[in-house]
N, C-alpha and C positions, 0 to 999 in steps of 0.2 A: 099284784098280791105277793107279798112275801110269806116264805115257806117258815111254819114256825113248828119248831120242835119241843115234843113234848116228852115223857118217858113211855109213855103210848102211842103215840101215834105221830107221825110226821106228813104236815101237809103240803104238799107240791105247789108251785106255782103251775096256770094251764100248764103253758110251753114244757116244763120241766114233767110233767105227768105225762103228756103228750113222749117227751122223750122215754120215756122209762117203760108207757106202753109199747114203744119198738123195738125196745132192748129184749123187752119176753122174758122168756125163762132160759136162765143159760147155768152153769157152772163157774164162770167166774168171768167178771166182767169190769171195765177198767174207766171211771171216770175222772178224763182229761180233764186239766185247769179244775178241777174238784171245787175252787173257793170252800165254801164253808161246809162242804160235804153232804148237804142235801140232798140230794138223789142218789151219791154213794150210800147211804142210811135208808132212805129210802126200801132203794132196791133189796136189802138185807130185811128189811122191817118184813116188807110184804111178800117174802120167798121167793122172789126173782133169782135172786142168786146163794150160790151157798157160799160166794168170796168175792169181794170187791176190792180192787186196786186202786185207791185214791191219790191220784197225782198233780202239782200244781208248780209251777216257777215259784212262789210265794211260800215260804218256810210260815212265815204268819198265819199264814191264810188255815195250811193244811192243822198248828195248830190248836187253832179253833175247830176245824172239823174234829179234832182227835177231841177236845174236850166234848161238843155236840154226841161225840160218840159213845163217850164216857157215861154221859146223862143219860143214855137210850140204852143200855147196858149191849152195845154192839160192838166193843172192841175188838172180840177174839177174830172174828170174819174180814175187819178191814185192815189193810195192809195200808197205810200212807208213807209216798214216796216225794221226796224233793226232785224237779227236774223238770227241764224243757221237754212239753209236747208227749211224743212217745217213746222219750230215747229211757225213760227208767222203768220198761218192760222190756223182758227177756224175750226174746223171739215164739209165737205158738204160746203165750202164757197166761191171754185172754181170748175167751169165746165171743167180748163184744166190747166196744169202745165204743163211750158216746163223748160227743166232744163239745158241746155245748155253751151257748154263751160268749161265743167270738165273734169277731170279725172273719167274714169268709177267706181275706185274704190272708190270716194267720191260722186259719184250718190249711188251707193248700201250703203252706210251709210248712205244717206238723206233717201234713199226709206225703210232702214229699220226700221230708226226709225219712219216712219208717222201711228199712227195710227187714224183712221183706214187706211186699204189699201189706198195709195196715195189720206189721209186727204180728203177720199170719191168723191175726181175728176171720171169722167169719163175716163180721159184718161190723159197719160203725153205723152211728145214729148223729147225727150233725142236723146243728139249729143255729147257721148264721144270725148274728145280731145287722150288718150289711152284706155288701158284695156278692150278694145271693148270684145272681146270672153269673157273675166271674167264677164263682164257684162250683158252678153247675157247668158248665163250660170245662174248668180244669177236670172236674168226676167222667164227662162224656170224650174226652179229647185223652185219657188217661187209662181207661177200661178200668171203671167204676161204674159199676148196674145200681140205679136207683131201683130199689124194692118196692118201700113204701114210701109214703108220702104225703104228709098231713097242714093242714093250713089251720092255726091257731091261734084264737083271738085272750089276747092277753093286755087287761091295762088300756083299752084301744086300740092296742096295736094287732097287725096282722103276720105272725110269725111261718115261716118257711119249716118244716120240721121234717128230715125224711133218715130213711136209712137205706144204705149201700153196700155193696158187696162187690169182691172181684169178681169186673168177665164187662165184657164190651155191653153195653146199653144199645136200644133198639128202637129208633124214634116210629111209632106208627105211622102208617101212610096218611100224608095230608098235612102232620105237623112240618112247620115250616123251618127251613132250614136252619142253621146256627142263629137260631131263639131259644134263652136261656132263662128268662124271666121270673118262669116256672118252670115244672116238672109236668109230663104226662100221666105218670102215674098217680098225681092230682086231680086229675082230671073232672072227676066225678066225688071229688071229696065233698063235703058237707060246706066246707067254707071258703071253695075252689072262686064261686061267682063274684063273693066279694071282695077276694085279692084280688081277680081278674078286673072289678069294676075298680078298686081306688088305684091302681096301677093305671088302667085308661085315663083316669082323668087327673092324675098325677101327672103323663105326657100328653092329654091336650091341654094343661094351665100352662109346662113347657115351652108346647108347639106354638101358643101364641105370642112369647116372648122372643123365639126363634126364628119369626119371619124374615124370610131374607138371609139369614146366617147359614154359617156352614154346617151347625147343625140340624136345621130342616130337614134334608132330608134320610138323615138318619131316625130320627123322632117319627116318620111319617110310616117309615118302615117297619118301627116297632110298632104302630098303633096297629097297622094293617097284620101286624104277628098276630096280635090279642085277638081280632078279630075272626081273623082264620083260624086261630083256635076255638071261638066261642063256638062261629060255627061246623067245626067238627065235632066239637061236643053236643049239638045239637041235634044233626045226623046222626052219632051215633046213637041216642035214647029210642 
């Protein structure tokens, strides 16, 4: 679904609604790679924020958001900046970053380079397009706390959607060790079962081309992750 703007109203895509319900209510809040400003508008439309900082590598891109913004008569509230990641926010100058729409492995290159920790936000809200485990992995190995954590089904597809905060993450007793897949604080989401089913049988069509290989029994291990998650979630109800 593409998000289309109107002078009333502007519609979200899930994932992108999904992100913008994590963001909440804040005083100013900063959406990375912004493309066409959509949920920068957004969040201003629906009083989420009372200042949004729109940022993107893309001079283009941002503007078209600025025209988008023009239309919605949201100008005076959005700031659009040119610039890598989160190097064009002043340190402490947003309440929330959502970072949205990437690959996870160019989320962990923005998140590394901000200092201080996420340009002293409270929280960011990140919605890998891949490398979900890698990046879950770099947030738990970095003292980044997953908060919340939402599974959203967009277009067919199944999206990872959480937000974090600094301070060390705390895996519950049971979950199995550096398994990144998912999030715990998923757990009991709405749409937790069906990541967790098209992920299993995304690594048994895998495991059966991997007989024999050296990666057997890496595949065998993750299947036995999902599992031992299922069934903790299952004990826990």
């Amino acid at each position: 679904m593409s998000p289309e703007v109107t002078h009333k109203h502007i519609k979200l895509s899930p994932r992108l609604e999904a992100a913008a319900a994590l963001i909440g209510v804040v005083q100013t809040a900063a959406d990375v790679g912004a493309d066409h400003g959509f949920l920068s508008l957004s969040l201003l439309q629906r009083g989420a924020c009372k200042r949004v900082i729109a940022t993107d590598i893309s001079a283009a891109c941002l503007e078209r958001a600025a025209k988008s913004a023009s239309e919605s008569a949201l100008c005076v509230e959005l700031d659009f900046r040119v610039g890598d990641g989160l190097l064009p926010l002043m340190p402490y100058e947003a309440d929330a970053i959502a970072i949205c729409g990437m690959g996870g492995e160019l989320i962990i290159k923005i998140l590394s380079a901000a200092k201080p920790k996420l340009k002293g936000a409270g929280k960011a809200v990140l919605q890998p397009m891949t490398k979900v485990e890698q990046l879950r992995r770099y947030l738990y190995n970095n003292c980044y706390k997953v908060v919340q954590d939402l599974v959203v089904e967009d277009a067919g597809r199944l999206y990872q959607v959480f937000s974090v905060e600094p301070g060390q993450d705390s895996l519950p007793v049971g979950w199995p060790d550096e398994f990144f897949m998912f999030g715990h604080a998923a757990l009991f989401d709405p749409g937790f079962l069906a990541l967790a089913d098209r992920l299993q049988r995304g690594l048994e069509k895998r495991l059966k081309n991997a007989k024999g290989t050296e990666g057997e029994p890496k595949l065998k291990a993750k299947l036995n992750c999902i599992r031992q998650v299922l069934a903790l979630r299952a004990g826990a109800k």
